[in-house]
N, CA and C atoms as a LAMMPS dump frame, in Angstrom:
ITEM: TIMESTEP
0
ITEM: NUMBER OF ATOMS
255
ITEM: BOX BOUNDS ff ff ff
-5.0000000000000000e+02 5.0000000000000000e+02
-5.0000000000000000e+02 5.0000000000000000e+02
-5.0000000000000000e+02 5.0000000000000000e+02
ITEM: ATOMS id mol type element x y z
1 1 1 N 0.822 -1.202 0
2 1 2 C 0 0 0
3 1 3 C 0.867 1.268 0
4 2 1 N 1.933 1.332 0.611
5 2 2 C 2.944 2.258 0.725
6 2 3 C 3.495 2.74 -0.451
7 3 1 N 3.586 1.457 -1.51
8 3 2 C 4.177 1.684 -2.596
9 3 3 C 3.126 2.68 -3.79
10 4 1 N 1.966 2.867 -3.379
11 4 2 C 0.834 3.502 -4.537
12 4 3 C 1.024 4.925 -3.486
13 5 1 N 0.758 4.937 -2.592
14 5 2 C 1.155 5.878 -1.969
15 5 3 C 2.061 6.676 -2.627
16 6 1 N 3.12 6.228 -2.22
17 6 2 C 4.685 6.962 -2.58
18 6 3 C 4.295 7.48 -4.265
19 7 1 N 3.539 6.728 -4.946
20 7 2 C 3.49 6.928 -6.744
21 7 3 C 2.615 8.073 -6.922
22 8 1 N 1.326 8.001 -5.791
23 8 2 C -0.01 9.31 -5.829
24 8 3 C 1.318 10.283 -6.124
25 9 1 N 1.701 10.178 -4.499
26 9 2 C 2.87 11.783 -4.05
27 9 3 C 3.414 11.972 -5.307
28 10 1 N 4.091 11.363 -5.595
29 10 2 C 5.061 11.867 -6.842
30 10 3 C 4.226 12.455 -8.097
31 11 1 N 3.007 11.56 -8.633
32 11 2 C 2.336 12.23 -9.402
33 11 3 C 1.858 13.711 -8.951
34 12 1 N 1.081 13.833 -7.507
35 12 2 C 0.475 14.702 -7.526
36 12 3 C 1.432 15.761 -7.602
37 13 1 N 3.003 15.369 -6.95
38 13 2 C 4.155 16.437 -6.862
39 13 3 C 4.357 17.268 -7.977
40 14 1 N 3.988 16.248 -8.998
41 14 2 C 4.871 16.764 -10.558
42 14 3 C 3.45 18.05 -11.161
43 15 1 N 2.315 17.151 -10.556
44 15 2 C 1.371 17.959 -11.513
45 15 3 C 1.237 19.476 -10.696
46 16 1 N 1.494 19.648 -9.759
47 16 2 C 1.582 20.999 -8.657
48 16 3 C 2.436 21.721 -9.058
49 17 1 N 3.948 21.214 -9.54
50 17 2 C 5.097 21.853 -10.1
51 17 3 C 4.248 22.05 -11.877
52 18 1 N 4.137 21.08 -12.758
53 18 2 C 3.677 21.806 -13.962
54 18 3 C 2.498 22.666 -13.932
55 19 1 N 1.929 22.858 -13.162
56 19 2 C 0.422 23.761 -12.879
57 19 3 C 1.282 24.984 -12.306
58 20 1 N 2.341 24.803 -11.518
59 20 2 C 2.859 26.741 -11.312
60 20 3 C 3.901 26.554 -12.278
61 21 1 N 4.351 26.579 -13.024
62 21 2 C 5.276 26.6 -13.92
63 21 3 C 4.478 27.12 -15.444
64 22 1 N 3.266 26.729 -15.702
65 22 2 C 2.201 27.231 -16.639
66 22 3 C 2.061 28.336 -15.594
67 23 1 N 1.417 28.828 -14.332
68 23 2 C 1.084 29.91 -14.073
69 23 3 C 1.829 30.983 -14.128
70 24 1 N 3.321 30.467 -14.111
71 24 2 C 4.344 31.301 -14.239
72 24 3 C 4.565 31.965 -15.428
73 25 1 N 4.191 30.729 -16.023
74 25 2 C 4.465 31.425 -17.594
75 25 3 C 3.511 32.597 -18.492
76 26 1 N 2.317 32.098 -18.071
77 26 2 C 1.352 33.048 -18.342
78 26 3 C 1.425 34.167 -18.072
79 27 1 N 1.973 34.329 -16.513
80 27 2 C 2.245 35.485 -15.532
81 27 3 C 3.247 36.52 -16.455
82 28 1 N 4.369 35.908 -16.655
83 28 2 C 5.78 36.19 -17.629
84 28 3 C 5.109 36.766 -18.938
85 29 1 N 4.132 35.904 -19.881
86 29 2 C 4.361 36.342 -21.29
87 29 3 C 3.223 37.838 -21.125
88 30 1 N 2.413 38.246 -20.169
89 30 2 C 1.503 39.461 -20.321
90 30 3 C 2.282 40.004 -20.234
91 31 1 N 3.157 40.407 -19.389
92 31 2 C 3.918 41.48 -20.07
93 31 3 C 5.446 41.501 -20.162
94 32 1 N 5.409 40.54 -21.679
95 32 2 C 6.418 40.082 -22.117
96 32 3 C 8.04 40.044 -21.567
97 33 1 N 7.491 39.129 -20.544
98 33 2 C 8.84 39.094 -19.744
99 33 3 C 9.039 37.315 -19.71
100 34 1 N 8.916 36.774 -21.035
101 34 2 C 9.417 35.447 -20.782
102 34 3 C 10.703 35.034 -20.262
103 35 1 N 11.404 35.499 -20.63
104 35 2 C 12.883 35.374 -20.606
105 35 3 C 13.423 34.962 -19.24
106 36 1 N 12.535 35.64 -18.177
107 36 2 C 12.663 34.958 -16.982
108 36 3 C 12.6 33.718 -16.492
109 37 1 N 11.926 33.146 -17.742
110 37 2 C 11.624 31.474 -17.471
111 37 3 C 12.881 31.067 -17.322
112 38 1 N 13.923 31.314 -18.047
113 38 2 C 14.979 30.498 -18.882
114 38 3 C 16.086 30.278 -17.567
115 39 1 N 16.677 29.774 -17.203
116 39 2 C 17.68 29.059 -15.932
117 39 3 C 19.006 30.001 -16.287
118 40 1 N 18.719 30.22 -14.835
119 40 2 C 19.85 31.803 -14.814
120 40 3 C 21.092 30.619 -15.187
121 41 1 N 21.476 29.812 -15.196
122 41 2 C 22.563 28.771 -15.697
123 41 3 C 22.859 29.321 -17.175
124 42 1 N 21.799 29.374 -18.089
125 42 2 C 21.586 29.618 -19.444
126 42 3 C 22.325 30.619 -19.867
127 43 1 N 23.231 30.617 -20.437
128 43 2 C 23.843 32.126 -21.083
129 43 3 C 23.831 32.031 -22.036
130 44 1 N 23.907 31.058 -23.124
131 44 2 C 23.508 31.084 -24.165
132 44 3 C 22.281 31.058 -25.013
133 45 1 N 21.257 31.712 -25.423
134 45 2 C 19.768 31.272 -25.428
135 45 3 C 19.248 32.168 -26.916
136 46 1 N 18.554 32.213 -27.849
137 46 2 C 17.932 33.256 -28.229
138 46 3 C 16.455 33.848 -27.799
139 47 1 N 16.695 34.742 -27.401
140 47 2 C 15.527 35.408 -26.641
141 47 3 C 13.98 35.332 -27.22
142 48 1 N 14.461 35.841 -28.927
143 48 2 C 12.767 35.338 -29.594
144 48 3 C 13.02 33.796 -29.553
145 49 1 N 13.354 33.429 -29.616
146 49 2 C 13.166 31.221 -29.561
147 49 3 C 12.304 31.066 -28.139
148 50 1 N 12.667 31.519 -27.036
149 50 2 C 12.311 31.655 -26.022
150 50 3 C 10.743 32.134 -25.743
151 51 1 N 10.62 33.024 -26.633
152 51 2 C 9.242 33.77 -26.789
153 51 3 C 8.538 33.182 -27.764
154 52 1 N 9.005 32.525 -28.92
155 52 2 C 8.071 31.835 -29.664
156 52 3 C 7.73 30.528 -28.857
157 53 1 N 8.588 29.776 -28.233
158 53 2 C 8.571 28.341 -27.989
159 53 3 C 7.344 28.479 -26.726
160 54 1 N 7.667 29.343 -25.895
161 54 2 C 6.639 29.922 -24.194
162 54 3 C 5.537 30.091 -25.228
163 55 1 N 4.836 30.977 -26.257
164 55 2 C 3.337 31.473 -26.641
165 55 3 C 3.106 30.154 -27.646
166 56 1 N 3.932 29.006 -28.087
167 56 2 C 3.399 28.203 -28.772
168 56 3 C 3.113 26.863 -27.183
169 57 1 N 3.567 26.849 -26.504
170 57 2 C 3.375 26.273 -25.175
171 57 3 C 1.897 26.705 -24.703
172 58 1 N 1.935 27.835 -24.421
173 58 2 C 0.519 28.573 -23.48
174 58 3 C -0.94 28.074 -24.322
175 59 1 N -0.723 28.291 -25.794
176 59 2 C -1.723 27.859 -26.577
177 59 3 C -2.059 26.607 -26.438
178 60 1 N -1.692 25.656 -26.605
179 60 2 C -1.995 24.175 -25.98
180 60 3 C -1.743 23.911 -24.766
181 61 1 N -2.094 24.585 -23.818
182 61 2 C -2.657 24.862 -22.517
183 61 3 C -3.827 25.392 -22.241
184 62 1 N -5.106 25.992 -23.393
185 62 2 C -6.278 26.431 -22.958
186 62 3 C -6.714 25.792 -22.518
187 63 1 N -7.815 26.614 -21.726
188 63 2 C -8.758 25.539 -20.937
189 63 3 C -9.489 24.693 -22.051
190 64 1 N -10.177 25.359 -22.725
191 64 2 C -11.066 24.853 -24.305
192 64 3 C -10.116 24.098 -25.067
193 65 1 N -10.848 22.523 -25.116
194 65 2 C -9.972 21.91 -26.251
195 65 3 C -10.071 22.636 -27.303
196 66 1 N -11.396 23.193 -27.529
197 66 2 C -11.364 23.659 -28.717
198 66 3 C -10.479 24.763 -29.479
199 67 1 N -9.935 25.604 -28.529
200 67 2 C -8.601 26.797 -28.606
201 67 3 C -7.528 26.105 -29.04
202 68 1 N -7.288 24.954 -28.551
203 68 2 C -6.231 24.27 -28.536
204 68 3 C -5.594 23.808 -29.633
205 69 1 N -4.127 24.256 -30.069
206 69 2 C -4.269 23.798 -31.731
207 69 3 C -3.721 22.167 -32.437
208 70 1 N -4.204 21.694 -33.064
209 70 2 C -4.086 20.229 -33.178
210 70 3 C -2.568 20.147 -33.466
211 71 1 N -1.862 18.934 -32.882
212 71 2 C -0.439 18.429 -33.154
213 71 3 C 0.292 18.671 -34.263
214 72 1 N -0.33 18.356 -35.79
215 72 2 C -0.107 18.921 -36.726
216 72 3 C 0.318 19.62 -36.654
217 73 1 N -0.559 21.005 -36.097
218 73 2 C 0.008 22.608 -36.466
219 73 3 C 1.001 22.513 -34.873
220 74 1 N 0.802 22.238 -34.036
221 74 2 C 1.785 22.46 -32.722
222 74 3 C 3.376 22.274 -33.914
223 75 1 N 3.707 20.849 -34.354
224 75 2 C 4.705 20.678 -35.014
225 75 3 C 5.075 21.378 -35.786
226 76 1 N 4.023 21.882 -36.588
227 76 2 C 4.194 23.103 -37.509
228 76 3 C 5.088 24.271 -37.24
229 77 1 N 4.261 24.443 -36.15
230 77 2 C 4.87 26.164 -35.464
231 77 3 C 6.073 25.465 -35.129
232 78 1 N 6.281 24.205 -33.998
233 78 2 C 8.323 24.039 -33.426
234 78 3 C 8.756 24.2 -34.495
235 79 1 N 8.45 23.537 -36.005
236 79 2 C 9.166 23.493 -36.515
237 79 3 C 9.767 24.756 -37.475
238 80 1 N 9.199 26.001 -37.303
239 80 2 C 8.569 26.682 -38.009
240 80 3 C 8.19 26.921 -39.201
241 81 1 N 7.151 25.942 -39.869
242 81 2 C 6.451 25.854 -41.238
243 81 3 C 5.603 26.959 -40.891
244 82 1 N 5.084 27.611 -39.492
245 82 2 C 3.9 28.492 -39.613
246 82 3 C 4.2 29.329 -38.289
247 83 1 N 3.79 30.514 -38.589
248 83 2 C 3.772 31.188 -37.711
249 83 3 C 2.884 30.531 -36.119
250 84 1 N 3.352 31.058 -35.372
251 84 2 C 2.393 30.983 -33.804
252 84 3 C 1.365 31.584 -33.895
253 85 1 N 0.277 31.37 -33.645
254 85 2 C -0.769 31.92 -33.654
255 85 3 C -0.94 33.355 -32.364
């Protein structure tokens, strides 16, 4: 029993950390201060990569599946065949 235990914790751990880490980010891109995301470690980075990669992230995070843009185009935009919406 200990052992499902220990697995909840860890799940619920991870999903608490990706739920403020989206809030963070959201917080960051209104007024365009992504850059803060990035690990003060990082010195090498490009700043728009940073800002495209965070607003193509946030978008497949709406609440509405329906906002949400299908895999296709997600790949699209990493890859950049298309702009971010």
């Amino acid at each position: 029993m200990t052992e499902y235990k220990t697995i909840y914790d860890s799940v619920q751990n991870v999903d608490n950390y990706s739920l403020n880490v989206c809030l963070r980010a959201w917080k960051l891109h209104e007024p365009n201060t992504e850059i803060e995301l990035v690990d003060e470690e990082l010195s090498n980075f490009d700043e728009n990569e940073v800002k495209r990669v965070t607003r193509i992230a946030l978008l497949c995070t709406q609440t509405s599946p329906m906002q949400r843009p299908p895999m296709s185009r997600v790949v699209a935009m990493l890859s950049g065949d298309i702009e971010a919406d």
